[in-house]
C-alpha positions in Angstrom: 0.0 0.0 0.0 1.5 3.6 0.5 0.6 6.3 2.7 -2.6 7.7 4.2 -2.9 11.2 4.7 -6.2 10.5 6.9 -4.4 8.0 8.8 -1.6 10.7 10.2 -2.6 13.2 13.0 -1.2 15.6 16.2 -1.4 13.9 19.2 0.6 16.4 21.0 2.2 20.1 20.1 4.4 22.1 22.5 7.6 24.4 22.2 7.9 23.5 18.3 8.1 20.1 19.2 5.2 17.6 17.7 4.3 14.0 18.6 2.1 12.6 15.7 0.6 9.7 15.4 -0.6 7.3 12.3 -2.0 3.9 11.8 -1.8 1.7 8.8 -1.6 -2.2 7.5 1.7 -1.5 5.9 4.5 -3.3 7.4 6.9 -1.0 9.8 9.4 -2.2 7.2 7.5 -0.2 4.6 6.7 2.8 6.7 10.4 3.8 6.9 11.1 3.2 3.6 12.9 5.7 1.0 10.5 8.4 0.1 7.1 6.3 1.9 6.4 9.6 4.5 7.6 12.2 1.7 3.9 13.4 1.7 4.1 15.0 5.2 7.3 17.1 4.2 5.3 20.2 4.8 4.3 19.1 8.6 7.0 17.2 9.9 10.3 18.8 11.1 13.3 17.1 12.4 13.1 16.0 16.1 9.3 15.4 15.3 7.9 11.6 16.8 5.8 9.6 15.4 4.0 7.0 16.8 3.3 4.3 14.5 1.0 1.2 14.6 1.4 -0.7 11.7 1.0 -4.5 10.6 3.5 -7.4 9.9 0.6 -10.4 8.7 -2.4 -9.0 11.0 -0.7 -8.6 14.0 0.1 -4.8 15.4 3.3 -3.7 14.7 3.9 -0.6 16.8 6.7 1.6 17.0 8.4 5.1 17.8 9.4 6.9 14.7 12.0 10.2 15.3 12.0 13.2 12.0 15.6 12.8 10.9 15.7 14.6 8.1 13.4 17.4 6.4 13.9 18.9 2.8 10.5 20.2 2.1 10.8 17.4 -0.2 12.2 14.5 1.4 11.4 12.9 4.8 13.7 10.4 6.7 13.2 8.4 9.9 14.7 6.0 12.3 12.9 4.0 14.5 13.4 5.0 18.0 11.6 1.7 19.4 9.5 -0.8 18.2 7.6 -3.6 20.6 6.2 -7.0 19.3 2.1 -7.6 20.5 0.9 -10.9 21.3 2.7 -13.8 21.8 
């Protein structure tokens, strides 16, 4: 799939500083892919967070995503933490 624009939203905004959030049945793997969160260029600045609850074959994925990088173009992320659900 590819990303959502209804499926990314503020959770939090204070000092600059925002914590989004966005939900999706793409793998984590795809999520921080090359050029998959390019569409929130405009929103996102580096040392943003995102919280991310995606899917790896129907089971939540979640993770912590940091803003690494920002070109108005271009959006890069590292995962900060990730946790496996279920068992």
């Amino acid at each position: 799939m590819s990303y959502n624009s209804k499926n990314f939203s503020v959770m939090a905004y204070a000092n600059g500083f925002t914590l989004w959030s966005y939900s999706t049945p793409d793998t984590l793997a795809t999520v921080i892919g090359s050029g998959y969160l390019n569409e929130i260029a405009p929103f996102a600045r580096i040392g943003d967070m995102i919280m991310v609850n995606a899917s790896i074959d129907g089971s939540l994925e979640p993770a912590i995503l940091a803003v690494t990088a920002n070109t108005g173009e271009e959006v890069s992320v590292s995962t900060l933490g990730s946790a496996a659900i279920g068992g």
